[in-house]
C-alpha positions as CSV (number, residue, x, y, z in Angstrom):
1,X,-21.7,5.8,-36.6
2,X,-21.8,2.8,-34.4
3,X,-20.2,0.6,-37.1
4,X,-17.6,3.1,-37.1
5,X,-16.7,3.1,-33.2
6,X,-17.1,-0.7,-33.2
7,X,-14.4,-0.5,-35.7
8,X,-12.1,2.1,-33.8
9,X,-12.2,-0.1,-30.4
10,X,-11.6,-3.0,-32.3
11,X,-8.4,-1.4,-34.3
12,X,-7.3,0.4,-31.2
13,X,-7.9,-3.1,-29.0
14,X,-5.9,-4.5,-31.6
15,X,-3.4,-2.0,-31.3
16,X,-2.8,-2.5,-27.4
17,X,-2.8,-6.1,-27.8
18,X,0.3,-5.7,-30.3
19,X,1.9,-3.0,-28.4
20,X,1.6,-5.3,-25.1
21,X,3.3,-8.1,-26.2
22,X,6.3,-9.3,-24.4
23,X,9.9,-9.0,-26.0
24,X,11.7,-9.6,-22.7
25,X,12.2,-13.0,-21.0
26,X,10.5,-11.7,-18.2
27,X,8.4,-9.0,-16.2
28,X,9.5,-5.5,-16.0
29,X,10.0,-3.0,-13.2
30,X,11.5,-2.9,-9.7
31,X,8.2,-2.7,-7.9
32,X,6.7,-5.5,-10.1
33,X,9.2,-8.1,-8.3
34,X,8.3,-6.8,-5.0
35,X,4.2,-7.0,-5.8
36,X,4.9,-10.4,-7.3
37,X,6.2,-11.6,-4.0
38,X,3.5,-10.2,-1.7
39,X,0.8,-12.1,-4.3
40,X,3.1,-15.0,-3.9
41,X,2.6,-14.9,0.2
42,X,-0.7,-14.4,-0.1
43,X,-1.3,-17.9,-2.1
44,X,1.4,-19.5,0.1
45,X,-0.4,-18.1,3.3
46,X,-4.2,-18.2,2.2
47,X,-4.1,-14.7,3.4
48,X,-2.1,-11.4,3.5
49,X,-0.5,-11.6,7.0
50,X,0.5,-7.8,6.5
51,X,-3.1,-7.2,7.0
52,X,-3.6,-6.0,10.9
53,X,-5.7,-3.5,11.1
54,X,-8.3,-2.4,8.5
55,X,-6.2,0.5,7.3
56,X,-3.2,-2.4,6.6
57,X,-5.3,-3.4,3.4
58,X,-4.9,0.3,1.8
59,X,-1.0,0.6,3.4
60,X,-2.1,3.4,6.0
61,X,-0.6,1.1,8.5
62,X,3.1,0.5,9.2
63,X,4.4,-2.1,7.7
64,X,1.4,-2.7,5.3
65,X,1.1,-1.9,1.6
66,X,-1.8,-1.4,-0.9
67,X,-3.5,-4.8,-1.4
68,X,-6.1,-4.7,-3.8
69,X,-3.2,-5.6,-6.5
70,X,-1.7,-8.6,-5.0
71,X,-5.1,-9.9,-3.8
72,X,-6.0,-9.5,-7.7
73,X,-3.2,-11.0,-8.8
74,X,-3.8,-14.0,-6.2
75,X,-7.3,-14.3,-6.7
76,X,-6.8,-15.0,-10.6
77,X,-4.1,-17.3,-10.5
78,X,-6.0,-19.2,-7.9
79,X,-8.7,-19.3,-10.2
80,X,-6.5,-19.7,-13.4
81,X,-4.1,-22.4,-12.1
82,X,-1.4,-19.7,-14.0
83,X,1.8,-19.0,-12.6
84,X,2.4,-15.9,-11.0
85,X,4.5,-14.7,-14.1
86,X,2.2,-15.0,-16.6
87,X,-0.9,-14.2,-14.5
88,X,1.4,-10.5,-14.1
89,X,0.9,-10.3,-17.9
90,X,-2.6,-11.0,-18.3
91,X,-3.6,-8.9,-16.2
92,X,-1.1,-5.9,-16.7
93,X,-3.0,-6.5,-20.2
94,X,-6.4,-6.5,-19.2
95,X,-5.7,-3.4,-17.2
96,X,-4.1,-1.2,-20.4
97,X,-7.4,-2.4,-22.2
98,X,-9.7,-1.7,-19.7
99,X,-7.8,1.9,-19.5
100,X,-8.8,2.4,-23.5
101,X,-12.3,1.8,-22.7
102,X,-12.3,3.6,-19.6
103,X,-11.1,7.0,-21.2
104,X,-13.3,6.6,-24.7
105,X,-16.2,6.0,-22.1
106,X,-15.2,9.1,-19.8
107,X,-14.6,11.5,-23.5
108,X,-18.1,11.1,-24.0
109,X,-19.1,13.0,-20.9
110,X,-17.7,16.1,-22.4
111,X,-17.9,15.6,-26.2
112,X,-20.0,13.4,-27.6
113,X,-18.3,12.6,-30.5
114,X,-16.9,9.6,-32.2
115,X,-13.9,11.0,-33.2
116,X,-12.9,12.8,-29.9
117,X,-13.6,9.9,-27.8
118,X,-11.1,7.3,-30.4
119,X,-8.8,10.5,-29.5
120,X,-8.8,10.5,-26.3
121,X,-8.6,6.6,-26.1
122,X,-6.0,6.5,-28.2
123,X,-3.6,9.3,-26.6
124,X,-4.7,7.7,-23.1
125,X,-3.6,3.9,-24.1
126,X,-0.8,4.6,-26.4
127,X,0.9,7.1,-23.5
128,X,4.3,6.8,-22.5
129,X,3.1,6.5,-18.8
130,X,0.0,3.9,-19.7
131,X,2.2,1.9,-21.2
132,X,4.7,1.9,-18.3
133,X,2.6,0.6,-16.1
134,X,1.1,-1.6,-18.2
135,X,3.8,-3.6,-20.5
136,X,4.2,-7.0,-18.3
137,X,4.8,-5.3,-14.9
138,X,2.2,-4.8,-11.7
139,X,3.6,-1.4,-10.3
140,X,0.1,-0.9,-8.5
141,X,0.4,2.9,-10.1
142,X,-1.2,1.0,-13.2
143,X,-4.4,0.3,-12.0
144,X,-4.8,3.3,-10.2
145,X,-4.4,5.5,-13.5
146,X,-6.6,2.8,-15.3
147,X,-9.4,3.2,-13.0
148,X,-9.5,6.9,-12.4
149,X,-11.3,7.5,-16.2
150,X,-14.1,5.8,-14.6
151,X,-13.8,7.0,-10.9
152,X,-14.6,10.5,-13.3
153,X,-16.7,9.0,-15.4
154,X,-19.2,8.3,-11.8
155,X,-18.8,12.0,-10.8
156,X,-19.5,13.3,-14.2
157,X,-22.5,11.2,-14.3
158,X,-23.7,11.7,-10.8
159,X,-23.7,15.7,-11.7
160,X,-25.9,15.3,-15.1
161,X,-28.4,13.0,-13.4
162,X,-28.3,12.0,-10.3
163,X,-29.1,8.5,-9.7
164,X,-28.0,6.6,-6.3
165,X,-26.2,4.1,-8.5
166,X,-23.9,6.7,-9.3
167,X,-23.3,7.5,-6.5
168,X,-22.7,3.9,-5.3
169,X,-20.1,3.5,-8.2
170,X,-18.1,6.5,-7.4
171,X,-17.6,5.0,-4.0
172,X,-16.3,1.7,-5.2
173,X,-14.2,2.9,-7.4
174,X,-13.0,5.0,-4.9
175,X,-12.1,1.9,-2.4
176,X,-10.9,0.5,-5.1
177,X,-8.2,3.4,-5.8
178,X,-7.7,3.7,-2.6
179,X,-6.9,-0.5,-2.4
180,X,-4.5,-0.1,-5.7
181,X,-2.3,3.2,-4.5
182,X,-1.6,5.9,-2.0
183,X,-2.3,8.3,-4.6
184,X,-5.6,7.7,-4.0
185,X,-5.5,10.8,-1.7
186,X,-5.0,13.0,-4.8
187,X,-8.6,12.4,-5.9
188,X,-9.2,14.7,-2.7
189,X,-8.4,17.1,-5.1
190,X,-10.4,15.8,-7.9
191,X,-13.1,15.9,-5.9
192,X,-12.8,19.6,-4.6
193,X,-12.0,20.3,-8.6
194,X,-15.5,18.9,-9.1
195,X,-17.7,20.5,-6.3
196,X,-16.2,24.2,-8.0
197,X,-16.7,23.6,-11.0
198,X,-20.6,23.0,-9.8
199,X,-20.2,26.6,-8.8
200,X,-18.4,28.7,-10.1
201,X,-20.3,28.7,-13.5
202,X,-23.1,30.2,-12.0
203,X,-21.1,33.1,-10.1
204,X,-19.0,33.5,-13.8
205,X,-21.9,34.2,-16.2
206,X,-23.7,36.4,-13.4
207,X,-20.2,38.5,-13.3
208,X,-19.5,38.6,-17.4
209,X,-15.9,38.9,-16.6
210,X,-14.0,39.4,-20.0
211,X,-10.9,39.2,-18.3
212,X,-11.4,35.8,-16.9
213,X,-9.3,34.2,-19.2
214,X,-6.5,36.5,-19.2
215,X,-6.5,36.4,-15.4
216,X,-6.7,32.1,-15.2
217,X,-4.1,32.3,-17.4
218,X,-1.7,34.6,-15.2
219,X,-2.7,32.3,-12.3
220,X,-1.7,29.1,-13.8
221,X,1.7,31.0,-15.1
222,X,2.0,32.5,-11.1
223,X,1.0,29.2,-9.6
224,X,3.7,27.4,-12.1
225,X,6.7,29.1,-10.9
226,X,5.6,30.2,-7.5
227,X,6.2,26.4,-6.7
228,X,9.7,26.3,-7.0
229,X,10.5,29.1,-3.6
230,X,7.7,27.2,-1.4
231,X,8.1,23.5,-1.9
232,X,11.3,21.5,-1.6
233,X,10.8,19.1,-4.4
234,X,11.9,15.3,-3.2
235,X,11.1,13.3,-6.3
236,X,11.0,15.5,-9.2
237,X,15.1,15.7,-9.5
238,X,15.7,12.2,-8.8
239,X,15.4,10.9,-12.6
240,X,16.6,14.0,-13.7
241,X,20.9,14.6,-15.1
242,X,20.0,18.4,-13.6
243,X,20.8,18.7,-10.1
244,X,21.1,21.4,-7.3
245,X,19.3,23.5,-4.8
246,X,18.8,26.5,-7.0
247,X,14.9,27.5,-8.4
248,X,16.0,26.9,-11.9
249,X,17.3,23.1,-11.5
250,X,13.8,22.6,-9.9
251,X,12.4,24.2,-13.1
252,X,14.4,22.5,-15.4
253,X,14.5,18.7,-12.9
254,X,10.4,19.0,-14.1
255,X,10.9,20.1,-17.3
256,X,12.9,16.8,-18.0
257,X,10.5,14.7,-16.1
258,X,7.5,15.6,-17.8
259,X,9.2,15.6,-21.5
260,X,10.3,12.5,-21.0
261,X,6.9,10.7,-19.5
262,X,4.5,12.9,-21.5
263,X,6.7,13.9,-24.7
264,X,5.3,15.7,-27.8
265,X,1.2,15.8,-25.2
266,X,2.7,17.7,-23.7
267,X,2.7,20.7,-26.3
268,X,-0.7,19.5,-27.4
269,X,-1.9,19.5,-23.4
270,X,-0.8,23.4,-23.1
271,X,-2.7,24.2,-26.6
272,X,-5.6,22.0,-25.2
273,X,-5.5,24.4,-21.8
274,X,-5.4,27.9,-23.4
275,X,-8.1,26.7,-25.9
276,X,-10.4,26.0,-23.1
277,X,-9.7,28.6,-21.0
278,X,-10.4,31.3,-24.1
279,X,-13.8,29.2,-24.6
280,X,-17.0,31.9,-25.2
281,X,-19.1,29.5,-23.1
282,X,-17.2,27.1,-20.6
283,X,-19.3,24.5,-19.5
284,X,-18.8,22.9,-16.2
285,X,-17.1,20.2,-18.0
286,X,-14.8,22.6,-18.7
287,X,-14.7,24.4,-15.6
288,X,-14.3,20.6,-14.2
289,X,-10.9,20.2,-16.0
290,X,-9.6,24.1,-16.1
291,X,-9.5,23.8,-11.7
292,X,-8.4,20.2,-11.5
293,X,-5.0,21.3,-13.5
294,X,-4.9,24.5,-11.7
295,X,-4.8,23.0,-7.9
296,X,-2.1,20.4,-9.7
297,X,0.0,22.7,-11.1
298,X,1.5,24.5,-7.9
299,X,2.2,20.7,-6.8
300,X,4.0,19.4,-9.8
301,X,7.4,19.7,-8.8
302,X,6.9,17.9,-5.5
303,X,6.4,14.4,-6.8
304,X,6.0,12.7,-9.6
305,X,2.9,11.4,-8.6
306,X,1.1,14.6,-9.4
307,X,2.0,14.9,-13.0
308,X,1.4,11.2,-13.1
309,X,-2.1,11.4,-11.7
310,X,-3.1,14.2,-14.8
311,X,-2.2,11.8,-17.5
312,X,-6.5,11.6,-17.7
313,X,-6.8,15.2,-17.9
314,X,-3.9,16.0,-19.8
315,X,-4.9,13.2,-22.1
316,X,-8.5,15.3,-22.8
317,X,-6.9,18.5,-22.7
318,X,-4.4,17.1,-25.6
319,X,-7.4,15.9,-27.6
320,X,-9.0,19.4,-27.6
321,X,-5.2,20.9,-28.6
322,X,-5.1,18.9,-31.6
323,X,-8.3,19.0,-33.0
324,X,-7.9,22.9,-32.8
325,X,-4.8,22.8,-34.2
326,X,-5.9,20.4,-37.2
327,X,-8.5,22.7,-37.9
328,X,-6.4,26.1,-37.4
329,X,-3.7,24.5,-40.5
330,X,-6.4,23.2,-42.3
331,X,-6.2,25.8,-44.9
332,X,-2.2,24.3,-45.4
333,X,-2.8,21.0,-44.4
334,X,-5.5,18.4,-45.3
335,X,-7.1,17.3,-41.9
336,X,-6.2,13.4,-42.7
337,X,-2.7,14.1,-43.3
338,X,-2.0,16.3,-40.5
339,X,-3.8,13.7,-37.8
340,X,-2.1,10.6,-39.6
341,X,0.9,12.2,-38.9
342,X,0.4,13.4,-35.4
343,X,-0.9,10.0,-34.1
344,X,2.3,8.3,-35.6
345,X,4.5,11.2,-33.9
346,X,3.0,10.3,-30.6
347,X,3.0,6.5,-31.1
348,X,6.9,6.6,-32.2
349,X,7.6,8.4,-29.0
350,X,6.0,6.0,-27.0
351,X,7.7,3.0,-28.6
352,X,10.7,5.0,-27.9
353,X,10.1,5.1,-24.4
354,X,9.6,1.6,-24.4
355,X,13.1,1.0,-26.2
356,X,15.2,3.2,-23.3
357,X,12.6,0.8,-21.1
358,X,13.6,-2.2,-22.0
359,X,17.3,-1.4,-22.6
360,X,18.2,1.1,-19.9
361,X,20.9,-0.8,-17.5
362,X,21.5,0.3,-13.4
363,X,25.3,0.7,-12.7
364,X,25.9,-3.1,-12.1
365,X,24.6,-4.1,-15.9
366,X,21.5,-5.1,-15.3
367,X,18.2,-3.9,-16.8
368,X,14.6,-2.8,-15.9
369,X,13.3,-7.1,-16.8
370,X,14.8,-10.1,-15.3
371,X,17.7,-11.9,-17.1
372,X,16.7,-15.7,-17.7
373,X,20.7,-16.3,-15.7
374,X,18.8,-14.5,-12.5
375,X,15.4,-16.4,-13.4
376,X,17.6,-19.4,-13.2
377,X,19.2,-18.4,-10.0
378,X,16.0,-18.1,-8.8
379,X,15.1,-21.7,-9.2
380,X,18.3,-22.9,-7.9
381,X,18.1,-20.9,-4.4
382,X,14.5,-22.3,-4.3
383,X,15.2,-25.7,-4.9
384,X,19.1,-26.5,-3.2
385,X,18.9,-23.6,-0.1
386,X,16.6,-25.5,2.0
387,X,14.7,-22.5,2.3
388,X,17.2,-20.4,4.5
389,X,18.2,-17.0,4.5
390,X,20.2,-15.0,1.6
391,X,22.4,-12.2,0.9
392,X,23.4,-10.4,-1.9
393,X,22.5,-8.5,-5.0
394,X,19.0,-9.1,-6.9
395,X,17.6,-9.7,-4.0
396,X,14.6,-7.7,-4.8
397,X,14.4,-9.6,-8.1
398,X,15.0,-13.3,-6.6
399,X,12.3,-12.8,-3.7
400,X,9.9,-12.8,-6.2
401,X,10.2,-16.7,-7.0
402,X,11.3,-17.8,-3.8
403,X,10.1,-18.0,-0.7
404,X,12.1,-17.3,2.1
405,X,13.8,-13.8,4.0
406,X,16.3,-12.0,1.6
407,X,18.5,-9.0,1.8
408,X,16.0,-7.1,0.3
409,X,12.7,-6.6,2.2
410,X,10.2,-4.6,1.9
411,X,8.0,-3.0,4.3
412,X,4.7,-6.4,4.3
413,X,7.8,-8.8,4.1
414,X,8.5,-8.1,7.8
415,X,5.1,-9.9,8.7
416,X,5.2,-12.8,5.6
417,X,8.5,-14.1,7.3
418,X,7.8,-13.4,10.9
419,X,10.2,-11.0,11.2
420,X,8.9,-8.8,13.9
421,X,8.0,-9.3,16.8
422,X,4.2,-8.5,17.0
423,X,3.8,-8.7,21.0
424,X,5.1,-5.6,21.4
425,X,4.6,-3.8,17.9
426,X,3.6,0.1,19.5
427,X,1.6,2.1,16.8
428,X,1.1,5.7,17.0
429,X,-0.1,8.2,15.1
430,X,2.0,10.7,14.3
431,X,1.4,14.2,15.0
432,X,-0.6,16.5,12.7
433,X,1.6,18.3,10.4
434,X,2.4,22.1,10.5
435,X,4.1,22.2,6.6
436,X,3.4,21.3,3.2
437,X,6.2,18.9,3.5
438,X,5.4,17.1,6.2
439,X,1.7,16.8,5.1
440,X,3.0,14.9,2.1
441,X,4.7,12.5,4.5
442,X,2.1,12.2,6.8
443,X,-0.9,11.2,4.2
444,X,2.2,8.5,3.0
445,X,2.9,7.7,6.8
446,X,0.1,8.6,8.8
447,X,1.2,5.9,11.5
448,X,4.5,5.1,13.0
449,X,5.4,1.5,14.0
450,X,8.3,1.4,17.0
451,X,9.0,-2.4,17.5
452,X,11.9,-4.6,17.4
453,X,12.9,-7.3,14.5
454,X,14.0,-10.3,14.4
455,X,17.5,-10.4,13.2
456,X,18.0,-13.3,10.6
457,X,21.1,-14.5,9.8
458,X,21.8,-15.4,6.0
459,X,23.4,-19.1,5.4
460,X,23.9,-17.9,1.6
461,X,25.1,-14.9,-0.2
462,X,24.8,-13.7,-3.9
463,X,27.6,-12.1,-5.7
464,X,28.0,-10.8,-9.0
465,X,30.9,-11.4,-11.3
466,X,30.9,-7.7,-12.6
467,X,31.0,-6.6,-8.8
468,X,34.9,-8.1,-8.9
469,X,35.8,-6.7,-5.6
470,X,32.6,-8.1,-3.7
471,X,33.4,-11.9,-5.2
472,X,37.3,-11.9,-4.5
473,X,37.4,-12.6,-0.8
474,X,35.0,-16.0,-2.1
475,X,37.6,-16.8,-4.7
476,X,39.0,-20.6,-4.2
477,X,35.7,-21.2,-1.5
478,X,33.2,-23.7,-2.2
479,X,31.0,-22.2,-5.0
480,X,27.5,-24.0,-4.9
481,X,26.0,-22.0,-8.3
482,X,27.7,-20.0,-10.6
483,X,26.1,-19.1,-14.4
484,X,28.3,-16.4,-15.1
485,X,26.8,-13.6,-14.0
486,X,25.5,-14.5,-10.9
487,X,27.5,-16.5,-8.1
488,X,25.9,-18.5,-4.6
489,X,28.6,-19.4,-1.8
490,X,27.1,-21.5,1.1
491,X,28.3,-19.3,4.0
492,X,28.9,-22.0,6.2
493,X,31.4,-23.1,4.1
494,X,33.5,-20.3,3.7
């Protein structure tokens, strides 16, 4: 048996490794390019001058962000001598490998068996949304979904013998979470998920309720739908083609999301659920994952960070769905055949994903990686600009190999170009919230920042040539860069 999981992780090591490897010029993702340049600051800087107040580090602060990422990404290409690029790549690898092992490690805690944990691994690694975060980009979303399988793993652990280093690990990787991404705040709910399901076995086998199933099972369906009268959903419609105030584009805005980040799991996650909730004997394991869904579900149409944050769960839950179904068509289908083919169903779909990922375009033409013509540009406005201002589009993109204040800043950049004026920066908290809206808002935004900027104004400015009505009043000026695509005028100049 342990020559046959040494040869699992190995093939599904393997597997990652392939599946990781770059077929774009460069890095993926809008929020990659921003973490890139705060990593950036922090090498140029020697330090993260976002960082004024201890709750800056976990971007509880205004005008701070998560920094356990870009202090990572630092760190190692300190240590490495790597540029940022590539160090983005190594670790965006290391983190979609530490994920495998961190859900094969959590399976065992409530089946230990070979098989279900290379499941579990597997449907965790190969995932549409694992992969996402994972593929050559440093959206900080990554590590948080690669460390909560061990953040569970700790509780898990801490329940079935309690040992003070369990307890010491589940707060670290707490901090941790809490370092990578906001959502860190939904393990709240993990954590209340937990301390039932310490209970309510107890009360359940004292009560021989034969109902119980029948009645979780109405709650979920109640909870599922009761969302969509209470809750104004904000994120949940913002990918989808479906839009309008009405309950049913809600219903179907969520529909759409999760199809198209957890695809064909999603069928296997529902089979999974019922399968355990009809269990004879539900452990606390059991009971551990049955609540954890259930306070989820009424929140799932409020932000996609709620279905993101039960791609661990969902990922067990679709485990147990297809080993029952495997066994209930086993009479039709031999047991090989029919998992050959699902694992090949669920890894097409995610290399699917990963095509509409690497060739889905924004309204000006350009797509989810960095063209080597705005790599390029880049360089140039690093090199010839003497460091001054610029203007334009890409910005986002652009600030992530140079070094000075661009059209696009985010929240930290304020403080890495001495954009505000600190003297007189008046934080306050804001007011505790009386809705389920603006409790969202405030665990985002617990702090408001009134203060003045500095106003900067830009010496250059980026045009596109597909943007023909932007670039025309610059027609006949003095061009300093143009590749084509992407045009620099000195505005001095003009």
């Amino acid at each position: 048996m342990i020559r046959k999981e040494y040869v699992a992780i190995t093939i599904l090591t393997l597997l990652n490794i392939i599946i990781h490897y770059p077929i774009t010029p460069h890095e993926l993702g809008d929020d990659s390019f921003f973490i890139h340049n705060t990593a950036n600051s922090i090498l140029d800087y020697s330090y993260a001058k976002w960082i004024i107040h201890p709750l800056s580090f976990f971007g509880l602060y205004p005008y701070s962000y998560a920094s356990g990422v870009p202090y990572l990404l630092a760190i190692y290409s300190l240590i490495s001598g790597l540029e940022m690029e590539t160090t983005i790549y190594i670790i965006s690898l290391s983190l979609g490998i530490l994920g495998m092992f961190a859900a094969y490690v959590m399976a065992g805690e409530f089946i230990n068996n070979f098989y279900f944990k290379s499941l579990v691994a597997f449907i965790f690694s190969t995932s549409p949304l694992a992969l996402k975060f994972t593929i050559w980009t440093v959206s900080t979303r990554g590590m948080f979904l690669m460390l909560l399988p061990l953040f569970i793993w700790c509780l898990l652990n801490m329940y079935k013998k309690y040992q003070h280093r369990y307890l010491f690990l589940s707060a670290l990787f707490f901090i941790s979470l809490a370092s990578a991404h906001k959502m860190f705040v939904l393990t709240l709910l993990v954590i209340i998920a937990y301390l039932f399901a310490i209970i309510l076995p107890r009360i359940t086998k004292k009560a021989h309720l034969k109902l119980l199933p029948h009645m979780l099972l109405l709650l979920f369906i109640f909870l599922f739908f009761v969302q969509f009268s209470l809750i104004k959903s904000w994120w949940t419609l913002k990918f989808s083609p479906f839009h309008g105030s009405n309950w049913y584009y809600l219903l179907i805005g969520l529909i759409f999301e999760m199809l198209a980040r957890y695809g064909f799991l999603t069928l296997f996650t529902l089979t999974g659920l019922i399968v355990i909730l009809f269990k004879n004997d539900r452990s606390e394991k059991d009971w551990f994952l049955i609540i954890t869904v259930l306070l989820f579900t009424p929140l799932l149409s409020h932000s996609m960070y709620f279905y993101e944050a039960l791609l661990t769960f969902f990922s067990l839950l679709s485990a147990f769905g297809i080993l029952y179904l495997i066994k209930l068509f086993d009479r039709f289908i031999n047991q090989r055949y029919s998992i050959t083919f699902i694992l090949i169903a669920l890894i097409c779909f995610s290399l699917f994903t990963l095509r509409v990922r690497y060739t889905n375009t924004d309204p000006l033409g350009y797509s989810n990686h960095m063209y080597a013509s705005t790599y390029s540009l880049a360089k140039f406005i690093q090199k010839d600009t003497g460091n001054r201002p610029i203007s334009g589009v890409e910005m986002r993109r652009v600030s992530a190999i140079v070094t000075n204040p661009t059209s696009s800043l985010s929240e930290p950049d304020y403080f890495i170009y001495n954009l505000i004026d600190k003297q007189n920066l008046n934080i306050q908290r804001k007011p505790f919230p009386m809705s389920l809206d603006e409790l969202f808002k405030f665990v985002k935004y617990p702090y408001t920042g009134n203060t003045s900027t500095i106003k900067y104004n830009a010496q250059y400015v980026v045009k596109t040539s597909d943007i023909l009505a932007s670039t025309q009043p610059y027609d006949g000026k003095s061009k300093i860069y143009d590749n084509k695509l992407e045009r620099v005028w000195d505005l001095k100049e003009v």
